[in-house]
C-alpha positions as CSV (number, residue, x, y, z in Angstrom):
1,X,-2.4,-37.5,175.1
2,X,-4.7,-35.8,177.1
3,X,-1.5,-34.2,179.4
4,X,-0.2,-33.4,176.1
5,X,-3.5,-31.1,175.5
6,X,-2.9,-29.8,178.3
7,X,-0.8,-27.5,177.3
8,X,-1.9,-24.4,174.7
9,X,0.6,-24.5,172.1
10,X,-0.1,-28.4,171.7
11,X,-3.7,-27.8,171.8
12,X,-3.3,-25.4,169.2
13,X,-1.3,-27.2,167.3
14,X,-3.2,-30.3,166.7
15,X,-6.2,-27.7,165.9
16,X,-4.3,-26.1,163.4
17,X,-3.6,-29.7,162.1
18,X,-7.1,-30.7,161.5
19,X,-8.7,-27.8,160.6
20,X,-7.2,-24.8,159.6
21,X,-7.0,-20.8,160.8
22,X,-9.2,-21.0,156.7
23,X,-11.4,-23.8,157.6
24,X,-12.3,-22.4,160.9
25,X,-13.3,-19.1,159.7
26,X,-15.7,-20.7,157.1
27,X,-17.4,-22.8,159.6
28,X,-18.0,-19.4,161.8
29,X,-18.7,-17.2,158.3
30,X,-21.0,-19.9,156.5
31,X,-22.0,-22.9,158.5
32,X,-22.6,-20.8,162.1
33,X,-23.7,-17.8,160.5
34,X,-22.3,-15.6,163.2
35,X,-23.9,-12.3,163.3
36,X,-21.7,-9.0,163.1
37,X,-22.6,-7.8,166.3
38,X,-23.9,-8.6,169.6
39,X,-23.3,-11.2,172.9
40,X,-21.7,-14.6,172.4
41,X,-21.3,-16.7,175.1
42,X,-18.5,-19.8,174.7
43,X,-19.0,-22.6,176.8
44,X,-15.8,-24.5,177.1
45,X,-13.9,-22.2,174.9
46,X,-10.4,-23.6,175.2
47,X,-7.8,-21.2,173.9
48,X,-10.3,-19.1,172.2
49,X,-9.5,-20.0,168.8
50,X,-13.3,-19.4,167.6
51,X,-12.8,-15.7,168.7
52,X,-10.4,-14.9,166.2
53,X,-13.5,-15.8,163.2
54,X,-15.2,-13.8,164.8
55,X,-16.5,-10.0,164.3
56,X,-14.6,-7.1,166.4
57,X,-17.9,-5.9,167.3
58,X,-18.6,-8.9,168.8
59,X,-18.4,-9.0,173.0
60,X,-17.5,-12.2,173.7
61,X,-16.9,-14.2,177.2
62,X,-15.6,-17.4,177.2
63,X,-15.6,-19.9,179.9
64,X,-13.1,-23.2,180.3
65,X,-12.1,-25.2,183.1
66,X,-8.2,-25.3,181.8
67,X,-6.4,-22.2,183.8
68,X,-3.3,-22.6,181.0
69,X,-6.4,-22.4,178.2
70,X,-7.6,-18.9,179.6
71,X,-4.1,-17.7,180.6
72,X,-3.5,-18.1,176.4
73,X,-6.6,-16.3,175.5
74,X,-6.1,-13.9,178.0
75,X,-3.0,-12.8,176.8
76,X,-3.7,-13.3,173.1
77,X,-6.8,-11.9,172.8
78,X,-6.1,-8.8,175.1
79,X,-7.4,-6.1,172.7
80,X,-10.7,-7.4,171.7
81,X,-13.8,-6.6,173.7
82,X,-13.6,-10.3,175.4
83,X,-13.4,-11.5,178.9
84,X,-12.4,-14.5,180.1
85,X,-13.2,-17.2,183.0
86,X,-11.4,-20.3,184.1
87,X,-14.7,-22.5,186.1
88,X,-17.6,-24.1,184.8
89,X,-20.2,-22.0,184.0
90,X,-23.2,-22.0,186.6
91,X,-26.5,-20.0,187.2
92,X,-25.0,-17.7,189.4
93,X,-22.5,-16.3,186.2
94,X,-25.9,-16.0,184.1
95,X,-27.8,-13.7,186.7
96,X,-24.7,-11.8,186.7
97,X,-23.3,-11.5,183.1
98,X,-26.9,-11.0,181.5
99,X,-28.4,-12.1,178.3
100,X,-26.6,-13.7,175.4
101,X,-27.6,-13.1,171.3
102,X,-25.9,-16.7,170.9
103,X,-24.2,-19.5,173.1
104,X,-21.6,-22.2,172.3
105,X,-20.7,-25.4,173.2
106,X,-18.6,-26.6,171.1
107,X,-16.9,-30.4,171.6
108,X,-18.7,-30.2,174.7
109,X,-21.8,-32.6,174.8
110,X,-20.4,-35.9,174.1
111,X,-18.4,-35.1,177.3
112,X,-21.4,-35.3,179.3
113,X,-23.8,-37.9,180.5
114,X,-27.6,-37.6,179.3
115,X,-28.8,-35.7,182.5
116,X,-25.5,-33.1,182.5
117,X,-26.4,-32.3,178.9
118,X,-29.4,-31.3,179.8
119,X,-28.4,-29.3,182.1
120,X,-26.0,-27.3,179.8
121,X,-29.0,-26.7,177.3
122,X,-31.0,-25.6,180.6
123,X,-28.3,-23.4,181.6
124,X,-28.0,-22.4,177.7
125,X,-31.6,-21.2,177.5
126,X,-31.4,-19.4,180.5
127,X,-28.3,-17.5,179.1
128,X,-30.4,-16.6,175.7
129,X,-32.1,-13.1,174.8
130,X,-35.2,-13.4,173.0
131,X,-34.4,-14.8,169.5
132,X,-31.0,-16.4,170.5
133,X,-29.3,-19.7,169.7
134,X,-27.6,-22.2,171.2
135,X,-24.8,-23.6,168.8
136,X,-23.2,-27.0,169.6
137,X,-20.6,-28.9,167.6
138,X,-19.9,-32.9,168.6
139,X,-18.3,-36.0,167.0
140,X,-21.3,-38.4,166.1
141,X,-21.6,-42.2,164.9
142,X,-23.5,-42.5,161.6
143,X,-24.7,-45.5,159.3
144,X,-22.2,-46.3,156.9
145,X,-19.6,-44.2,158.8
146,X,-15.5,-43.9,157.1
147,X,-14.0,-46.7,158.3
148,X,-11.4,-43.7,159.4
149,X,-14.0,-41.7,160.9
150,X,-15.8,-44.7,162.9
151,X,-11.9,-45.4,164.7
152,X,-11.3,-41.6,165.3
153,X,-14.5,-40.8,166.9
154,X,-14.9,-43.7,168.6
155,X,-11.5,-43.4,170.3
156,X,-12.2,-40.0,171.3
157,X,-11.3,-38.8,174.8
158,X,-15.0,-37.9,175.4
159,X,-17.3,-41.2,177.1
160,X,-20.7,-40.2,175.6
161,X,-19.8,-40.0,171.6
162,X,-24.1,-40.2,170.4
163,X,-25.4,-41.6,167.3
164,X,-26.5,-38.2,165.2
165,X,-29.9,-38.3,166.3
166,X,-29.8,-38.7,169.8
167,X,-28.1,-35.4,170.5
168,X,-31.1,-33.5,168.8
169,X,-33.4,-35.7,170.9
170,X,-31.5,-34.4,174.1
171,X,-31.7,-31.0,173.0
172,X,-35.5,-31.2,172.3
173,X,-36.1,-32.0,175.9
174,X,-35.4,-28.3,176.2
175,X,-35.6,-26.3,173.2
176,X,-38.9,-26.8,171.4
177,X,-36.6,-25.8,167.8
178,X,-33.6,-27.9,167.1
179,X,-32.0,-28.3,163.8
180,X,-29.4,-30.6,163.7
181,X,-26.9,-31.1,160.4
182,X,-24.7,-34.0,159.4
183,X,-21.0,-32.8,158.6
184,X,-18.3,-34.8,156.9
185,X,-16.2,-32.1,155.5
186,X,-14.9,-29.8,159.2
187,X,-11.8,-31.9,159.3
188,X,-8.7,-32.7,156.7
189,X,-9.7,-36.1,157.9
190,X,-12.9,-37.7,157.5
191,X,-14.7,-37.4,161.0
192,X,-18.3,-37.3,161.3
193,X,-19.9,-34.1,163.5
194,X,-23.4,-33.2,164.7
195,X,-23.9,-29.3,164.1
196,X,-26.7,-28.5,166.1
197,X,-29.1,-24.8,166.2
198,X,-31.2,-24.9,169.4
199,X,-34.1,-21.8,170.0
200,X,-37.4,-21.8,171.9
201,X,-40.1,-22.3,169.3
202,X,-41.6,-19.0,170.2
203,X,-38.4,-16.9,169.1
204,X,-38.4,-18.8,166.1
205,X,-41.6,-17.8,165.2
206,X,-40.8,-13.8,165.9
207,X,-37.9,-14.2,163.9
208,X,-39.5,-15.7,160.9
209,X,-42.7,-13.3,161.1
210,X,-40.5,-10.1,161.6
211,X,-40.2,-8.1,158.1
């Protein structure tokens, strides 16, 4: 399976299986609340598929290990204002690429062991302007999980699959404002996710007291 994602039309395929070009705008449109405008930064962003939910006047840059992944987006995504990188992001592309009004990481965390996914929400923090966000999106166990769900996400190609609440715990060794949600309903098949909003507490608080 996992030489068979290897490949772009595959990958999107089995997307476009689960979800949906539909679903996946309304998870940008309603559950991410991407803004119109500004600096996103997408941390394993695959073929890209997020970018197409997303505004015009968004700039985007999008980093994934897959050369085949941003050989795709490269070519599909051409005439948006979006660049592209195939490595892993490090500290030397934040000091270079500047400040970010939201980052990504999506399907990314239950990838990593406890002490890399720290790092990502260090690196992550680093990468934010004042009043960003990091976003992160991860198949999570739950009490009383779907039978369906429980097999899925358990067989999942990623080694560090957390129970809901330990992801927010790992985020809150870094951000001082995470607030993680419970979804069932991402999928055509029932698969449990962890949604999670990352921000230092002190953005927060300029956000919420800003008129």
């Amino acid at each position: 399976m996992k030489q068979l994602l290897s490949s772009p039309h595959v990958y999107n395929a089995l997307q476009n299986l689960l979800s949906g070009p539909a679903r996946r705008r309304k998870f940008h449109r309603e559950i991410l609340e991407m803004p119109e405008k500004g600096r996103v930064l997408d941390i394993g962003c695959g073929t890209a598929n997020g970018l197409a939910c997303l505004s015009p006047a968004i700039e985007y840059v999008g980093f994934d290990a897959s050369a085949p992944y941003i050989e795709y987006a490269r070519r599909k995504y051409a005439d948006r204002s979006a660049e592209f990188h195939q490595e892993i992001v490090e500290k030397a592309d934040l000091s270079r690429l500047g400040r970010f009004d939201v980052v990504i990481a999506t399907g990314i965390l239950h990838h990593l062991n406890d002490e890399a996914a720290i790092r990502l929400f260090e690196l992550a923090q680093m990468a934010l302007a004042d009043g960003g966000r990091l976003i992160t999106v991860d198949p999570c166990f739950v009490p009383d999980q779907h039978p369906i769900s429980r097999r899925m996400v358990g067989n999942d190609r990623g080694e560090f699959v957390r129970p809901f609440e330990r992801y927010a715990a790992l985020a809150r060794s870094v951000f001082d404002d995470v607030r993680a949600v419970h979804r069932n309903d991402l999928l055509r098949i029932p698969y449990d996710h962890c949604v999670m909003f990352s921000r230092d507490a002190s953005d927060a608080a300029s956000l919420r007291s800003d008129p």
